[in-house]
C-alpha positions in Angstrom: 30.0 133.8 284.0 31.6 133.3 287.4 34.9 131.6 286.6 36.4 133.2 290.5 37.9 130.0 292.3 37.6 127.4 289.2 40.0 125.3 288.3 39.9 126.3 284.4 41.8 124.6 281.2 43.0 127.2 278.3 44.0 124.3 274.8 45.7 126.4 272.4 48.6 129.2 273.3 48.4 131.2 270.3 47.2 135.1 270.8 43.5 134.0 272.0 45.2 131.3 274.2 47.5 133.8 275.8 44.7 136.4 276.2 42.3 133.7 277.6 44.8 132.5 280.8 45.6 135.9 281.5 41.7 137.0 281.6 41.1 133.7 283.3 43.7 134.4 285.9 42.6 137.9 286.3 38.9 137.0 287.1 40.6 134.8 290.1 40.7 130.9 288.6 43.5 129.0 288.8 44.6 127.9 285.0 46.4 125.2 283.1 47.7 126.3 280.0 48.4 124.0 277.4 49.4 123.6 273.7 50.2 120.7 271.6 53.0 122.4 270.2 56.5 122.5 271.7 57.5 125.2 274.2 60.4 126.4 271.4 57.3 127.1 269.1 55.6 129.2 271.2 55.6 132.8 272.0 58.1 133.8 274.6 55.6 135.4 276.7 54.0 132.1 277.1 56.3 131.8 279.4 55.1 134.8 281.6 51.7 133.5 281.7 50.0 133.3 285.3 49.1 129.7 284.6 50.7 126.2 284.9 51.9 125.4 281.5 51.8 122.3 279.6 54.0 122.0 275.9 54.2 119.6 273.5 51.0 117.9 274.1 48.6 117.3 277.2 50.2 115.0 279.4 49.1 115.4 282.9 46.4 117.3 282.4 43.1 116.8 284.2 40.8 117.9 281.6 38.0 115.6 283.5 38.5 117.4 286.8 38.2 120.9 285.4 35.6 122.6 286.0 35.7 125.0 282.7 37.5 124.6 279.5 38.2 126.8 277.7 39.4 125.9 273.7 41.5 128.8 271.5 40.2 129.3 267.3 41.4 126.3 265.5 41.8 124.0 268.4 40.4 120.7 266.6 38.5 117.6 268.9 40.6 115.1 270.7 40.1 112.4 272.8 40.8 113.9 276.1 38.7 116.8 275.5 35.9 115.2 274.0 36.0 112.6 276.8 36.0 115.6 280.0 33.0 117.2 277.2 30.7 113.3 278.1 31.2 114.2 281.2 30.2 117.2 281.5 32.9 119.2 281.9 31.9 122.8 280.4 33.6 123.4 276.7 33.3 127.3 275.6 35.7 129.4 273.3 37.6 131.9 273.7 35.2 134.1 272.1 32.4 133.2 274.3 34.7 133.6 277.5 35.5 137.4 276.5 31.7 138.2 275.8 30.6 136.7 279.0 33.0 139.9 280.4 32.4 142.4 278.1 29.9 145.1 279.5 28.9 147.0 275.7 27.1 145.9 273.3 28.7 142.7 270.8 28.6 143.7 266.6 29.8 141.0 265.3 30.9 140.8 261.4 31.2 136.7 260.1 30.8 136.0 256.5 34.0 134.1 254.6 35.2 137.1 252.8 35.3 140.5 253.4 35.3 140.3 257.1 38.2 142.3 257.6 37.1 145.2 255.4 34.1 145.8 257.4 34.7 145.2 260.7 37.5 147.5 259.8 35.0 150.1 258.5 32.0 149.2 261.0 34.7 150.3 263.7 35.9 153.8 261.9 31.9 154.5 261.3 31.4 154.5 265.5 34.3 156.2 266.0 33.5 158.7 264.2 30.6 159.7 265.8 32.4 159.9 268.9 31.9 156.1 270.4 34.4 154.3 272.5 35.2 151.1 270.5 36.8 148.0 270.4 37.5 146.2 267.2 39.5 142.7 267.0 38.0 139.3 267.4 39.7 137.3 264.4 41.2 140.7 262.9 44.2 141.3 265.5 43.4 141.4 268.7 41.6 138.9 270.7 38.4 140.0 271.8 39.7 138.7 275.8 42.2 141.7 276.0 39.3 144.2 276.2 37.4 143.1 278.9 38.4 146.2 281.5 38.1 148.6 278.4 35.4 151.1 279.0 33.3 150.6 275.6 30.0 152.5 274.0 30.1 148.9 271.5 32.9 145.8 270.7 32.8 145.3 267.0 33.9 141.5 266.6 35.3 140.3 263.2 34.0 136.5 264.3 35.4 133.4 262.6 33.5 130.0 262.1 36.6 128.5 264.4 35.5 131.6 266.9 31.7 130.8 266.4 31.9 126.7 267.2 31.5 127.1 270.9 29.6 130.0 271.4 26.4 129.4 274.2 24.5 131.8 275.1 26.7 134.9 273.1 23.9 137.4 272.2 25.3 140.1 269.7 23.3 143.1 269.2 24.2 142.9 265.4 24.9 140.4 263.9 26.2 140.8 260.4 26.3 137.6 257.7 28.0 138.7 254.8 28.1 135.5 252.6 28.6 132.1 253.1 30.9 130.0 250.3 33.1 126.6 250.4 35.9 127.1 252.8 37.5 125.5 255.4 36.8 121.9 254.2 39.9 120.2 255.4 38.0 121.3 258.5 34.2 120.6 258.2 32.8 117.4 257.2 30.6 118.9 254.8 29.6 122.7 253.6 26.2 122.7 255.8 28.5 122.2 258.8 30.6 124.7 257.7 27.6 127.1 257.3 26.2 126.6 260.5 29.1 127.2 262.3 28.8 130.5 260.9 25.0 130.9 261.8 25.7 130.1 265.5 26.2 134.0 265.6 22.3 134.4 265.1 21.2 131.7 268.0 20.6 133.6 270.9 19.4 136.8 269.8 16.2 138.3 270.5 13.6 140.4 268.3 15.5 143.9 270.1 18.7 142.4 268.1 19.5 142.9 264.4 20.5 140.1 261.8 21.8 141.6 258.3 22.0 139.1 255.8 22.5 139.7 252.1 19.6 140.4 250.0 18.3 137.0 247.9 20.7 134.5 250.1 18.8 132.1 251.2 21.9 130.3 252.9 22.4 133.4 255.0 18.3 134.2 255.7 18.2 130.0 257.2 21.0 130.8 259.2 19.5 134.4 260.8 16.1 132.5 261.2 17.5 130.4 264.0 17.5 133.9 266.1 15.0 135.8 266.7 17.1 139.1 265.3 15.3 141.8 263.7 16.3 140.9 259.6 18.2 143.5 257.6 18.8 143.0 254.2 21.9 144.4 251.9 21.5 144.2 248.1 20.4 146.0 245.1 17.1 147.6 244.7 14.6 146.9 247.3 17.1 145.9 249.8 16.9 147.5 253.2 20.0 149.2 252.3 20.7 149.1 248.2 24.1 149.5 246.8 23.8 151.9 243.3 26.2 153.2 240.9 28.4 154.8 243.5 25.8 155.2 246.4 23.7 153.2 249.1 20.6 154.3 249.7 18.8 153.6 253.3 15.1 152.5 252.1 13.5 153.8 255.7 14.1 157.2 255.2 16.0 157.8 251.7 18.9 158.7 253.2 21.9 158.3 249.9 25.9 157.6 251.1 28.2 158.5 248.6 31.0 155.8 247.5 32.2 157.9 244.8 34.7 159.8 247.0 36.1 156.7 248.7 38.7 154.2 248.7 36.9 151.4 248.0 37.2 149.7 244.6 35.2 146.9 243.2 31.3 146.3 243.8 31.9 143.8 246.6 33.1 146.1 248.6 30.6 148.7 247.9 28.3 146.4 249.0 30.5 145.5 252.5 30.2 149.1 252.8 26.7 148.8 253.1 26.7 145.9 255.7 28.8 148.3 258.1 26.6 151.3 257.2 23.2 149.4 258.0 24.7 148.4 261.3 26.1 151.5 262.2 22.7 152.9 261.9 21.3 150.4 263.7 23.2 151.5 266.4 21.8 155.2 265.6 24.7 156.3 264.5 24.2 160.0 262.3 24.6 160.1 259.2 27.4 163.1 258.7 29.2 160.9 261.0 28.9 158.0 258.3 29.8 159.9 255.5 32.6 161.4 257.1 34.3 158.0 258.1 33.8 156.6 254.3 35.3 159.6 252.6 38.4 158.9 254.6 38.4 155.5 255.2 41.8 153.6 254.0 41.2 150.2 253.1 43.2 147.4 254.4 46.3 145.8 252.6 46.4 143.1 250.0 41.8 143.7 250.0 41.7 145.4 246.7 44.3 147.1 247.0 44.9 149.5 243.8 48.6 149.4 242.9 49.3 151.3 240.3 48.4 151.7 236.2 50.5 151.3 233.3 49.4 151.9 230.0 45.8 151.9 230.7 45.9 148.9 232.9 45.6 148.8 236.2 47.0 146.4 239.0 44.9 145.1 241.8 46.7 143.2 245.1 43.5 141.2 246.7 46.3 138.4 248.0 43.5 138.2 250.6 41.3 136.3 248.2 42.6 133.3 249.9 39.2 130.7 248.4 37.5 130.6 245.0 34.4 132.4 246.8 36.9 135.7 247.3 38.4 135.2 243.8 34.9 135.1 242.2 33.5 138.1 244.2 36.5 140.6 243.1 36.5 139.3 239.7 33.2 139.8 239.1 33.3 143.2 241.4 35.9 145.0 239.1 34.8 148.4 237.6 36.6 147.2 234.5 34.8 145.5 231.3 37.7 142.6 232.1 40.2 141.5 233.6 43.6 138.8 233.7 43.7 136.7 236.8 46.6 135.6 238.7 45.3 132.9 240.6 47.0 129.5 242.3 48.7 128.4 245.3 48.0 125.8 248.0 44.8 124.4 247.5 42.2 124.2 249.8 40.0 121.2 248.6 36.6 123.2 246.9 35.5 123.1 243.5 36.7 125.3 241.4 33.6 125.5 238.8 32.1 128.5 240.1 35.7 130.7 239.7 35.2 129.0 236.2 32.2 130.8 235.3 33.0 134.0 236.5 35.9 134.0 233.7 33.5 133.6 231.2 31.5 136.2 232.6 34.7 139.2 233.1 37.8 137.5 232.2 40.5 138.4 229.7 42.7 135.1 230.9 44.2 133.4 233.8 47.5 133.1 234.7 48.3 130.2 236.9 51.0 130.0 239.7 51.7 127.5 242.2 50.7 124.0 242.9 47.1 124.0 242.2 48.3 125.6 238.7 46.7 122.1 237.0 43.8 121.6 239.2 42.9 125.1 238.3 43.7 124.6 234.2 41.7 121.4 234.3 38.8 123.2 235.8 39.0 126.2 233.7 39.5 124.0 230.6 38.7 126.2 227.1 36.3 128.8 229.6 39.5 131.1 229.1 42.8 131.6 227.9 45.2 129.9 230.4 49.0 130.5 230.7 51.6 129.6 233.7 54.2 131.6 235.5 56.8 130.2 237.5 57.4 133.1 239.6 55.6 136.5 240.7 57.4 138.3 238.4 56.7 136.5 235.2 52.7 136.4 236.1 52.5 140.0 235.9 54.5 140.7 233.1 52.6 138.0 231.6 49.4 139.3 232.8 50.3 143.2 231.5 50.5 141.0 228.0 47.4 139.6 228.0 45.1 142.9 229.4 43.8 145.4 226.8 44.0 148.9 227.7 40.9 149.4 230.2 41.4 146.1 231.9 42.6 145.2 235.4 45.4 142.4 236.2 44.0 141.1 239.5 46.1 139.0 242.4 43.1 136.9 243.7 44.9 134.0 243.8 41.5 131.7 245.3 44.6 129.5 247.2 46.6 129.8 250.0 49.7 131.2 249.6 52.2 128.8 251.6 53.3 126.8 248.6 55.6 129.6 247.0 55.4 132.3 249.8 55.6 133.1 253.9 52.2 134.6 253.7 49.3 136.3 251.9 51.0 139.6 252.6 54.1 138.5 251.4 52.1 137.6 248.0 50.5 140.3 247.8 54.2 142.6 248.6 56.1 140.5 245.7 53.1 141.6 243.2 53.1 145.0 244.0 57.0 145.1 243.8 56.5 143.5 240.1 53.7 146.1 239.4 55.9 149.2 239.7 58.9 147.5 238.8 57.4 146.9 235.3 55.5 150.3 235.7 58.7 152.2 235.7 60.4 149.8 232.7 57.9 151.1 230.7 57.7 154.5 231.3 
């Protein structure tokens, strides 16, 4: 993409809007800037960019007479853009601008849960077999700041926001880890939601790789619009099958051992998998693979183990920000059962499937938050319910409920900005309760 000399439009000024002008300005175009948000909101070092900057909406800017625009994650339609979009003006993301500069192979890692975990671990897995490697995208940093890196691969945690405007990216894997309602304040239905998602797969070619889950025919539809050579991840049978505490590469027998890693719950045995079968994709040797999952260390508030009390034991997935996450690390716990805390802001799915996965592993649900009665109404007599007002009384409430041998899991299926700054902020106040009442009742 020759962007040298163009008069180029960044919408959005969060971190992939700020990494966007400044790659823009590098590769020689001249850039407006612009954010609907007022220029107090932004980051200071907005005001650093190389760009003309625009605040607090988008007045007086050409978006017609641009000759690339170029839109952050998130950025919805407006009239202006969509109007400079009929007539032609070019429309990419952020995402797509960065590949365009990149000069290594693209893994990307979409899905909407457990992203983070294994881009995290597809990134540790390279680098342990000595590869020069970039991993951001949606986890951290944007995928624009590593343009004049030197790189053996970029491993891309890819959002469906990142993957709306993508033409022409060609990853050399391509990893779909699931596909479940989300983001439907945002998509007019699920099937737009999905294909967002599946826009990863488009342009790649039968020398590419697409690794879906074994059995999801959601995520095979969306890899069959590449060309991708398919991998699948599942249970027995699959390319690479996820057993009691190993995966097993089919091709050539080759076992990886779980049982010595960090990684608790079945889901993320089986994310483990995904980020294996890429990494050998990539030909990456097995010692180096088993070295990187013995000492991986899983990310924060992802099911996190917290502690055990009395033959119970606490698990932070604050993380599990939609019922799709909530479902997979219910149903993923080693335990026979477990209590739920669950609640928060809602985010406009159905609830039914988190419904069924109580009667399948749960002791009881305790509700927090302001979905607290969508969530009861939904669960109905599927499970004891009880409320908590606060953090605090959930847990010791949860603890009450569990039998010795069950988990009490924070996968809360909501977002968190009803009764907290953050899903990390969740996830600190229920570890905090954890060990406080670990250490009352020791």
């Amino acid at each position: 993409m020759q962007i040298s000399g163009k008069r180029v439009v960044v919408v959005g000024l969060g971190k992939s809007g700020i990494a966007a002008t400044r790659l823009c300005a590098d590769l020689g175009a001249v850039v407006v800037a612009t954010d609907s948000a007022p220029a107090e909101r932004l980051a200071p070092e907005v005001t650093t960019l190389p760009a003309h900057v625009v605040a607090g909406g988008h007045a007086g800017v050409d978006f017609r007479g641009a000759e690339l625009i170029v839109v952050s994650p998130g950025v919805p339609m407006f009239a202006a853009l969509a109007d400079a979009e009929r007539a032609g003006v070019p429309v990419i993301g952020e995402l797509a601008l960065a590949a365009s500069q990149l000069r290594a192979p693209l893994l990307f890692v979409g899905g909407t849960n457990g992203k983070s975990t294994t881009t995290t671990l597809l990134g540790d897995l390279l680098q342990s077999a000595g590869r020069r490697v970039f991993v951001g995208g949606n986890l951290g940093t944007p995928a624009s700041e590593a343009t004049q890196l030197q790189l053996d691969a970029a491993v891309l945690e890819v959002s469906s926001f990142q993957l709306e405007r993508v033409p022409g990216i060609r990853p050399h894997v391509s990893i779909l880890l699931n596909i479940t309602e989300d983001h439907l304040d945002r998509y007019a239905s699920f099937q737009e939601y999905a294909d967002a998602k599946g826009n990863a797969f488009v342009s790649q070619t039968p020398d590419d790789y697409a690794i879906v889950p074994q059995g999801d025919e959601a995520c095979r539809r969306q890899a069959a619009r590449g060309a991708g050579r398919l991998i699948e991840v599942g249970g027995a049978g699959a390319d690479y099958a996820v057993g009691e505490g190993v995966i097993v590469e089919r091709a050539t027998g080759e076992r990886f051992d779980l049982r010595e890693t960090q990684l608790h719950g079945l889901h993320n045995h089986h994310n483990a998998a995904f980020a294996v079968a890429a990494a050998r994709a990539v030909r990456v040797p097995v010692a180096a693979i088993q070295r990187a999952l013995r000492d991986f260390a899983p990310l924060p508030h992802r099911m996190a183990l917290v502690t055990e009390a009395r033959g119970v034991r606490f698990y932070d997935d604050s993380k599990g920000t939609n019922v799709g996450a909530a479902v997979t690390a219910l149903l993923g716990l080693s335990e026979p059962r477990g209590v739920l805390i669950a609640g928060g802001r809602d985010k406009l799915g159905s609830y039914e499937p988190l419904v069924e996965a109580l009667r399948n592993k749960g002791r009881a649900v305790v509700l927090i938050g302001e979905a607290a009665d969508k969530i009861a109404a939904a669960v109905g007599d599927a499970a004891p319910v009880e409320r908590a007002a606060d953090m605090p009384s959930a847990v010791r409430r949860a603890f009450e409920l569990a039998q010795p041998g069950d988990a009490v899991l924070l996968s809360p299926a909501c977002s968190s900005f009803d009764m907290f700054k953050s899903y990390a902020d969740r996830g600190d106040r229920f570890a905090e309760a954890a060990l406080s009442l670990k250490q009352e009742l020791s």
